[in-house]
N, C-alpha and C positions, 0 to 999 in steps of 0.2 A: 504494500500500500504506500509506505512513505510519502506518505501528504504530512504537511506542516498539522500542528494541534489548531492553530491559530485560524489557518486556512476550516479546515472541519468547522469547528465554530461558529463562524461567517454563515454555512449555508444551513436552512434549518432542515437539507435535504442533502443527501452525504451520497458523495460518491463514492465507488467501490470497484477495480478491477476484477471481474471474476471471467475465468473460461477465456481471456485478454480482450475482452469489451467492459467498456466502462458502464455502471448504472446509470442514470438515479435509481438508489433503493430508499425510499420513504421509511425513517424509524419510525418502529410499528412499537418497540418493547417501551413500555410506558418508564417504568427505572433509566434506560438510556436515556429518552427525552428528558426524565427527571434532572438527571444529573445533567444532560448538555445546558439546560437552563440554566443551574448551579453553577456551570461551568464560566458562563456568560456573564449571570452576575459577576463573578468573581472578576473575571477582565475588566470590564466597565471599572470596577472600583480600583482596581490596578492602574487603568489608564487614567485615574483622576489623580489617583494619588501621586504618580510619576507624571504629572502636570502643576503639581502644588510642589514635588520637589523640584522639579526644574524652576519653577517660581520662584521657590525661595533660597535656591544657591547661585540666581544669575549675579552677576556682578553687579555690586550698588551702584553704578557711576552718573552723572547728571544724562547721560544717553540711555539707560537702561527704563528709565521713568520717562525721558522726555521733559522732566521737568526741573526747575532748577534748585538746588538745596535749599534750604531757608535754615539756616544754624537755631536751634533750641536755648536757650539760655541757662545758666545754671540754677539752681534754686537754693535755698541759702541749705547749710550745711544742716543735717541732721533733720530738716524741715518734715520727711517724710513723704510721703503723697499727698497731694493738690490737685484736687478737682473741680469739675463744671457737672451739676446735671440740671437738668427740666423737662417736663413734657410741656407742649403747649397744643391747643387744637388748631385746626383748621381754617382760613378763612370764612367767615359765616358759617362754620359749623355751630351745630348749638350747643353739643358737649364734647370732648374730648375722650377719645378710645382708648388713648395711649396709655401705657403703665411702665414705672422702671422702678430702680433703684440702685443705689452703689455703696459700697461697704468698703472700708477700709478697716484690715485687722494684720496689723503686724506689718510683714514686710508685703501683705497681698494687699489687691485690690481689685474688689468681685461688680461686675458690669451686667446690669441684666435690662435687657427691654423688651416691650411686649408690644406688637401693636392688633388691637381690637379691630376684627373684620367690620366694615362699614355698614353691610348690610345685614348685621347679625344684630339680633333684639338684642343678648345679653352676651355680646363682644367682650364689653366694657370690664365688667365681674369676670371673665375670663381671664383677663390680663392682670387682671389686681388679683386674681387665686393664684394664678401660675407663678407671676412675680413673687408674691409672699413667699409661696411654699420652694420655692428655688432658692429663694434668698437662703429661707432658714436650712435648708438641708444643704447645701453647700458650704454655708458657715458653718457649722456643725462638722465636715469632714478638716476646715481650714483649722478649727480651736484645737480638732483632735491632733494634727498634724498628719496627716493624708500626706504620703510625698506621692506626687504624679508624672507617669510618663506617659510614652502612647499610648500604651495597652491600658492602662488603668484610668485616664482621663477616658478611653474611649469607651469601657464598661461604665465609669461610674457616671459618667454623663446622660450617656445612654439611659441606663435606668433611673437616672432619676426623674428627667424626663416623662420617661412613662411614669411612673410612681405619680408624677402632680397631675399626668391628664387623668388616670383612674382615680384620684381622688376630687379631681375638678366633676367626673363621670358622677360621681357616688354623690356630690354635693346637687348634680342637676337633679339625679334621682330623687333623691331628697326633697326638692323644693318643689318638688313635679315642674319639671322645663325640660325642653327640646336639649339633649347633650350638643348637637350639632351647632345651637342658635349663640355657642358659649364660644366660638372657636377665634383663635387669635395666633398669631403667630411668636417666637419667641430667640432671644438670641443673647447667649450668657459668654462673656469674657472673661478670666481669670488670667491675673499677672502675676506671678509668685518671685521670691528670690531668683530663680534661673530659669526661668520659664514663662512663655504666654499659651492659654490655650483658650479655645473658641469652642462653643457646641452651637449649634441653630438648629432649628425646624422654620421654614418660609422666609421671606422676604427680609430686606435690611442691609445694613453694611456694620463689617468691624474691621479693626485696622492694628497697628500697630507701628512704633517706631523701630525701623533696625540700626543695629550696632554703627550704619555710616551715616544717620540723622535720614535715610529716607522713610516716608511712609509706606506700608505696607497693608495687603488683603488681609485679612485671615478669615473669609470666609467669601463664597460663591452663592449670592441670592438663588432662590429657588425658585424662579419664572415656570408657569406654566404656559398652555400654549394659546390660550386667550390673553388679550390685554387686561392688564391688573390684576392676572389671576395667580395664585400659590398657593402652598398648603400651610395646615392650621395643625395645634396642636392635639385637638380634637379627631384628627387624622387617625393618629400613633394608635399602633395595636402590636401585643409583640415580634410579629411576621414582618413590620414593617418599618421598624427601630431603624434597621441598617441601612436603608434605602430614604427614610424622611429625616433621622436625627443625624446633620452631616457635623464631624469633628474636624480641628486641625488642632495639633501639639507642635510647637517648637521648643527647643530644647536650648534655649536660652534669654536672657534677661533684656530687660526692653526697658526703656526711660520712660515710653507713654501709650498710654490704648483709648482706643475711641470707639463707641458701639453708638446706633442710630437706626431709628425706625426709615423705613424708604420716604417721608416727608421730605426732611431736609436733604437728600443723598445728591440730588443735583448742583446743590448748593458746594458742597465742601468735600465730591467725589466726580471722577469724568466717568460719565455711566453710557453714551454715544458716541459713536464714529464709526466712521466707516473703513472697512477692513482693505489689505494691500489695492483689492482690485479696483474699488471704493464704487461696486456696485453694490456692496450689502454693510447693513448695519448693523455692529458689533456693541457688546459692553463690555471697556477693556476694564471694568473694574477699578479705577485706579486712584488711590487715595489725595487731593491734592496738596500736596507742599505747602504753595503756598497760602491757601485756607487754613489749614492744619499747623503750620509754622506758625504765625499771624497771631491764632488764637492759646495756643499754646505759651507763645511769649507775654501775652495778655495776661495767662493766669499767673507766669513766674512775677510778673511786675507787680500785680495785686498781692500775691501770696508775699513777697520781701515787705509791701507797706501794713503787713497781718493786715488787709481786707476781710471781716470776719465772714464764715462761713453763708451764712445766710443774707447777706448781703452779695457776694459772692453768686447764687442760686438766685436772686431777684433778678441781678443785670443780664444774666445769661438769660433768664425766662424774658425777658423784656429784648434780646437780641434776635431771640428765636422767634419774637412777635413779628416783629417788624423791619429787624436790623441791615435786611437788602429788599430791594424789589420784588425777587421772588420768594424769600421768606414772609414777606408781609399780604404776598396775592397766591400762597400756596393751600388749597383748601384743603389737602390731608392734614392730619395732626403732624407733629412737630417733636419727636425726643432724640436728644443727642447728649451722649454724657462723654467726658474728657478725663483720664487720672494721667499723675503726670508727676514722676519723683529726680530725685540728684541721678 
């Protein structure tokens, strides 16, 4: 036979030399097909992940981004981690979907945002369960000292995950409501001593700074194939963890992380362009410098005058109001959170 694994794969109808003529023979044994699925999956996730390594071992240089460095500032000695977060709604919306929140314990710094489906009755309470209960089961593994690598960011993330939509499930039952009318999407950062790691289900952007001051991905929105369409936490079943809850682990330390609902993303991310042949439109994903630089040095200049915390969170929520054109005429909601240490 000596046909490539890869080649087989490809067709969901396998050829075969027998008697020296070639098939098609149509797999008929339900286990074969089982497993060639199996098989499939398996490459798809190989091929993403050897796409996120190729991403994050290209060389940093002002041509790799396309865009120009913006130097970070230093922040006063011992300071610790300095942050930005807010949700804000919508233009003319009447309430606000969004939910986050940010923790700083120790040397980490735990990033979570949620954003509430628009046309879901109770979005809203989705995002404020999921947030909470992420919050506290992540700090919980952070007090215990959890140390994380791939494998284990990629378990426990995973499961916990599911852990908040089955008990989001168990709270609809509860209250008798539609489980489905609860769905929101969700996307958790952690910065630790030597490490940043990301989990998401749907929509959003996170980022991060690498060791030569550029900004960086750390995670791939989950477009579906209609416009504005993704998937929601609501989704999640355990068949389906591997395939909706997408991880990245880097295996070292970062000066700053940014997580954000898709509101603001056009704002302070290049999410359009069109690819070499520039017949087709691409999202290159790409975090901006000098957006990201900009506001970053904003927090180190507040953070040296002790700008207090909640002062701090009023100007950002008053920035994310109205602080450019498009933020101020953006009618999705609006969260973006910033941590950011020596």
């Amino acid at each position: 036979m000596g046909r490539r694994l890869q080649d087989l794969m490809s067709r969901s109808v396998i050829q075969l030399k027998v008697n020296q003529s070639w098939g098609p023979f149509v797999i008929n044994c339900v286990d074969c097909a089982s497993h060639l699925n199996v098989i499939k999956q398996h490459e798809a996730r190989i091929a993403e992940l050897e796409s996120m390594v190729a991403e994050l071992t290209r060389p940093a240089k002002g041509g790799a981004t396309g865009q120009p460095l913006v130097p970070i500032d230093a922040l006063p000695p011992d300071s610790g981690w300095a942050h930005l977060k807010a949700s804000v709604q919508g233009f003319r919306k009447p309430f606000l979907q969004d939910a986050h929140d940010l923790v700083i314990e120790g040397e980490n710094a735990l990033l979570i945002v949620c954003d509430g489906a628009g046309s879901l009755k109770h979005s809203k309470v989705g995002a404020d369960f999921v947030v909470k209960h992420l919050s506290s089961k992540f700090l919980e593994l952070i007090k215990a000292g959890e140390v994380f690598n791939q494998e284990s960011w990629t378990e426990r993330a995973r499961s916990l995950f599911l852990e908040a939509t089955q008990a989001l499930k168990a709270k609809s039952q509860k209250d008798r409501h539609n489980f489905s009318d609860f769905g929101c999407t969700c996307i958790v950062v952690l910065a630790g001593p030597d490490f940043v790691a990301c989990a998401h289900v749907g929509d959003g952007r996170a980022g991060y700074l690498d060791a030569s001051g550029h900004w960086r991905a750390l995670m791939t929105p989950h477009k579906g194939a209609l416009a504005n369409s993704t998937v929601f936490m609501t989704m999640l079943e355990p068949a389906s963890l591997e395939q909706l809850v997408r991880v990245t682990f880097i295996p070292a330390r970062t000066r700053a992380v940014v997580a954000l609902s898709d509101g603001p993303e056009d704002v302070c991310w290049k999410v359009s362009t069109f690819d070499p042949s520039g017949q087709k439109v691409i999202d290159p994903n790409q975090p901006s410098n000098e957006f990201l630089g900009k506001i970053a040095n904003q927090l180190v200049a507040y953070t040296v005058k002790n700008v207090p915390q909640e002062k701090l969170d009023k100007l950002w929520q008053d920035f994310l109001t109205e602080g450019t054109p498009k933020l101020k005429t953006q009618v999705d909601d609006k969260t973006l959170l910033l941590a950011l240490r020596g």
